[in-house]
Structures are given as C-alpha cells and as structure tokens.
C-alpha positions as CSV (number, residue, x, y, z in Angstrom):
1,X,0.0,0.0,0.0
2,X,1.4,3.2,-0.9
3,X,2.4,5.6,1.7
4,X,0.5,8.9,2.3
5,X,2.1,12.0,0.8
6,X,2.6,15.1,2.2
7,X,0.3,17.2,0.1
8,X,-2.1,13.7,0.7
9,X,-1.7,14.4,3.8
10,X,-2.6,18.0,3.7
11,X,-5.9,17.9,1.4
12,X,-6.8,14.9,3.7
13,X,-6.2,17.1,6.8
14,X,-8.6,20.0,4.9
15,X,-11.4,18.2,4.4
16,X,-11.2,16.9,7.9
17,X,-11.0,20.8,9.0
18,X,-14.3,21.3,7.9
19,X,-15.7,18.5,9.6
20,X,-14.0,19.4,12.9
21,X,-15.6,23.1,12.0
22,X,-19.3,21.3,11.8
23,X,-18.9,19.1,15.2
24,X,-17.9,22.2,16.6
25,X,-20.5,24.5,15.5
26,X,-23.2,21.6,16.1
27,X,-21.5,21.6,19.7
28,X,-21.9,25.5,19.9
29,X,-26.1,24.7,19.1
30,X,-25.9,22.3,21.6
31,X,-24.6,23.9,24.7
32,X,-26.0,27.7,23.7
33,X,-28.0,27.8,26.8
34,X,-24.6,26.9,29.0
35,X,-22.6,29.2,26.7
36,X,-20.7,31.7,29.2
37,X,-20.8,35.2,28.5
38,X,-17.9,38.1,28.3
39,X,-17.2,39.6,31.5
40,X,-18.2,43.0,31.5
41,X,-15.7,45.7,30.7
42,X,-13.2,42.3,29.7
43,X,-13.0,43.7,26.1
44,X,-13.0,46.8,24.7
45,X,-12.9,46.5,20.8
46,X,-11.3,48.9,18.7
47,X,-14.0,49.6,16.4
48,X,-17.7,50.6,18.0
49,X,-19.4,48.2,15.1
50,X,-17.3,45.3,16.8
51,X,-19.7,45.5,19.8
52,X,-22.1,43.2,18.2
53,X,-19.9,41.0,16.0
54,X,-18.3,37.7,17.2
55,X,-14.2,37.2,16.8
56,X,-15.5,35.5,12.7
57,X,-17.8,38.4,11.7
58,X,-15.5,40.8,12.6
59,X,-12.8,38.9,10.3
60,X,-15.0,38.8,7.5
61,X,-16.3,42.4,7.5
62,X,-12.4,43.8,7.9
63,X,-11.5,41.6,5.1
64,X,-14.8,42.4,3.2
65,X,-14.8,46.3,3.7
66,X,-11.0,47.2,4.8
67,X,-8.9,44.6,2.5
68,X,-11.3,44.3,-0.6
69,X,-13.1,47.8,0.2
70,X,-16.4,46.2,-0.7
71,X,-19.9,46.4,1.3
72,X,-20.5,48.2,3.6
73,X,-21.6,44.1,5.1
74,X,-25.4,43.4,6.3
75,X,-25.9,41.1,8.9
76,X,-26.6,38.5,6.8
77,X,-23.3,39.2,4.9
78,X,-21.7,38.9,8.8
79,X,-23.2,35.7,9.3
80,X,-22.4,33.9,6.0
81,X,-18.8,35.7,6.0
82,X,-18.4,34.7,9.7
83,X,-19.0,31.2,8.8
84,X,-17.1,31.3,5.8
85,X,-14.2,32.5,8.3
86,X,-14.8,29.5,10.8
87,X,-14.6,26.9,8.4
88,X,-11.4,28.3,6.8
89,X,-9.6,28.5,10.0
90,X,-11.0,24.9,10.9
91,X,-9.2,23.8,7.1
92,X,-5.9,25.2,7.9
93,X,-5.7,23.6,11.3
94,X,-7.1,20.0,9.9
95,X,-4.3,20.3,7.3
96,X,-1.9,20.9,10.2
97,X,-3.5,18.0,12.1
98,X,-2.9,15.9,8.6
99,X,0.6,16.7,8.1
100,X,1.2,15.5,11.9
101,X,-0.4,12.7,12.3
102,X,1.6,11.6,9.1
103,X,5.1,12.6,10.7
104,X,4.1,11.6,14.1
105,X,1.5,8.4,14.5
106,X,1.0,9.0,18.2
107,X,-0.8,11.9,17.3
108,X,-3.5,10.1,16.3
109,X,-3.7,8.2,19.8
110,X,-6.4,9.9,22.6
111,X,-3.8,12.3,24.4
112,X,-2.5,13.3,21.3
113,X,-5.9,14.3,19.8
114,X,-6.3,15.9,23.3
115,X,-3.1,18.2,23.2
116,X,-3.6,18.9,19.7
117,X,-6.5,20.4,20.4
118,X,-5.3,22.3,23.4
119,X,-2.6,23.6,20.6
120,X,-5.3,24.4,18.7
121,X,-7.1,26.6,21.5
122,X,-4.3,28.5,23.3
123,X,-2.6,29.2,19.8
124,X,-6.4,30.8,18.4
125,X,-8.1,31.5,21.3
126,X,-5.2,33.5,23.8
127,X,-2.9,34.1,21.2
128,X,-4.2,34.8,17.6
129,X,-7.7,36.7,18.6
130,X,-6.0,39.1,21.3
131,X,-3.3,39.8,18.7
132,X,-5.9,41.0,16.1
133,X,-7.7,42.8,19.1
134,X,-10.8,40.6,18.5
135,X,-10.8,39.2,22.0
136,X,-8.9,40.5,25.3
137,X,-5.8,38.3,26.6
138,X,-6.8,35.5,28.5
139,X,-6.2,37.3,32.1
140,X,-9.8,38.5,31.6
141,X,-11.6,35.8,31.1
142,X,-12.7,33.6,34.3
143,X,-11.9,29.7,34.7
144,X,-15.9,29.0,33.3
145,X,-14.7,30.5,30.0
146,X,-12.2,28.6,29.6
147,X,-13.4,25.5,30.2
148,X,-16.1,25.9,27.6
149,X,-13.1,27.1,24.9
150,X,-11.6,24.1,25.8
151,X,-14.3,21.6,25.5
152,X,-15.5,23.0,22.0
153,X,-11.7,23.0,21.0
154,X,-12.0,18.9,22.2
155,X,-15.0,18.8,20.1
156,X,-13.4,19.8,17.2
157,X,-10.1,18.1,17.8
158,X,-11.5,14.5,17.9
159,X,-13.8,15.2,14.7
160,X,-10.7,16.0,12.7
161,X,-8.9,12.8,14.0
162,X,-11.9,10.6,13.3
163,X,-12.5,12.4,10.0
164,X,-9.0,11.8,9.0
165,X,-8.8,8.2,10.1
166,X,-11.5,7.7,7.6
167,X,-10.0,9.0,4.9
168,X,-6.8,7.0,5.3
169,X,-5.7,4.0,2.6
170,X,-5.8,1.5,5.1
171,X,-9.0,2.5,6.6
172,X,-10.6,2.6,3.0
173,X,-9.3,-0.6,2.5
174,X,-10.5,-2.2,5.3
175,X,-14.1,-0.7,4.9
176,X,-13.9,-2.3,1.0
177,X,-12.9,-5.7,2.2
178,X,-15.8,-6.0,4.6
179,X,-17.9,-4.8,2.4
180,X,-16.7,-7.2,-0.3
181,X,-16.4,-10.3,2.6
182,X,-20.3,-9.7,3.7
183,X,-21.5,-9.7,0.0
184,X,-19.5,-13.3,-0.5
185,X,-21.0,-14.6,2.5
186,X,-24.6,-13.9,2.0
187,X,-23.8,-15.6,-1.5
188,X,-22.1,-18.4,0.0
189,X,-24.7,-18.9,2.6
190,X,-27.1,-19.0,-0.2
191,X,-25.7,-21.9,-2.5
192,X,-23.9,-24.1,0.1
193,X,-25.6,-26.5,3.2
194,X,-25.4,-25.2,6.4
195,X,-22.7,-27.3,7.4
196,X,-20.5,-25.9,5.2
197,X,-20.9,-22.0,6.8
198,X,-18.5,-21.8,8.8
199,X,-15.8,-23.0,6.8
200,X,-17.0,-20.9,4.4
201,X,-16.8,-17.8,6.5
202,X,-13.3,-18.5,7.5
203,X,-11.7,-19.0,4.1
204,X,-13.6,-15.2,3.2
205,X,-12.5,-13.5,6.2
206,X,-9.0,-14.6,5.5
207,X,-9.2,-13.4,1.7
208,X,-10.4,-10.5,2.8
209,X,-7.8,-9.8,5.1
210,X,-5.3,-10.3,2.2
211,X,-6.7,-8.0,0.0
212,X,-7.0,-5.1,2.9
C-alpha cells in the first residue's frame, strides 16, 4: 500500500478541517444555553461596530470592507462571511493536524488528539484573537470560559482525528474488504448447506484480510 504524501496528507487534513468546523458548530447549538458570557468591561474593541460582531464576523467584514473595500456588510453578509471564516480557519488547522499525524503516529492516539486540540485553543483562542484585538488576553476571562473554549476545542479536535482516520488508505481498505467479505457470505450462505458456513466464512474473512 502506498504511503501517504505530504500534500495527501494536507488535502486529507482540509477536508477533515471542515468537519472538525461542523462538530464544533453543532456543539456550539448544543450547549447555547450553557454558553458563558464576556465579563463586563473584559473587552474593549477597537471599532464601535465590533460590539455586536463575534471574533468570525468581525474577520469577515475587515477583510470584506478594509482589505477588498467592498460592502458596507449586512448582517446576513456577517453571518455567511463569519462562517465562511470558521470553516477556513478549521481547514488550515485540519491540514496541520494531517501533516502530523503523518510525521508523528501517536498523534493520532487519545492524548494526542487531546493536546492537539489544546494547541489548537491556546494558539487561536489566547494568542491569535488578542493579537488581532478581536478578543482581550486571556487574564480577563474567568476559569468557566475557559473551560467551555476548551471543551468545544476537544470537540473539534477529535472530529478532525476521526475524520481523518476515515480518509486514510488503510481505513478505505479495510471498509472495501468488509464490504466485499459480507457480500461473498450472504452468497455463499445461499448456495452451500449449512454445514459448510463456517468454513465458508473463514476461508472469506482470510481473503479479505489479504486484500486489505
């Protein structure tokens, strides 16, 4: 079986950004009535419009009306750009997770999925968004904020892993050869006695494993 290549590795990592980005905004749904608000006087943004845009809106209207000098944005330009925003950063930090796993297997094992995603939050969260004044350092946020960063960063973290796995040669192979193995049984059950099953079964499971 051919071995994964980095830019395999990369495109494979991308498309599991963007499911990591849709766990992660189905966890968001999910927990909106335990979501923890901003402190008040926390953060202070820059622009008065930025009161009422989250850290992705406020990417996509400065790219929208400061870099391309387009819009002014409507709120539903906000919220389509916003998203537009979250899935991209989600793609970049799959294809990270991609070229990783690849160099390093034991990211793919529980802790490493765990401090991955960890990676994932302190890098955005603390350092990224308080660079680009769209959130205040951490210092001003209490423990409960946290937390929930965290947990939606695990959420994420183990979608890309398990949407990456899936992707993988082996795994595809595997997932052919049962597929091909039940098909052969159900025929084999049908034309031979009874008796004969289990033998049956054992010779297909072992071709099976071959060809995986």
């Amino acid at each position: 079986m051919r071995a994964i290549t980095p830019m395999g590795a990369l495109l494979r990592g991308i498309c599991a950004g963007v499911a990591g980005s849709a766990a992660q905004g189905l966890f968001f749904k999910a927990t909106a009535s335990l979501t923890p608000g901003t402190p008040e006087g926390a953060f202070h943004p820059p622009d008065p419009v930025q009161e009422g845009e989250n850290a992705t809106q406020a990417v996509a209207r400065r790219f929208v009306e400061g870099f391309a000098r387009r819009g002014p944005l409507t709120e539903e330009g906000k919220e389509r750009g916003g998203a537009l925003v979250h899935y991209a950063f989600g793609s970049a930090w799959g294809g990270l997770y991609g070229l990783l796993r690849e160099s390093y297997p034991a990211v793919a094992s529980p802790p490493g999925v765990a401090a991955y995603s960890l990676l994932v939050w302190n890098t955005g969260d603390n350092l990224i968004l308080p660079a680009f004044r769209l959130a205040a350092p951490a210092t001003h946020y209490p423990p409960k904020n946290h937390a929930y960063a965290i947990a939606a960063h695990l959420a994420f973290g183990f979608a890309v892993a398990a949407a990456y796995e899936l992707t993988r040669p082996r795994t595809l192979a595997l997932a052919a050869a049962t597929a091909w193995a039940f098909t052969r049984k159900r025929r084999a059950h049908r034309v031979l006695p009874a008796r004969a099953h289990g033998v049956a079964d054992r010779f297909i499971d072992t071709y099976a494993g071959l060809r995986a």
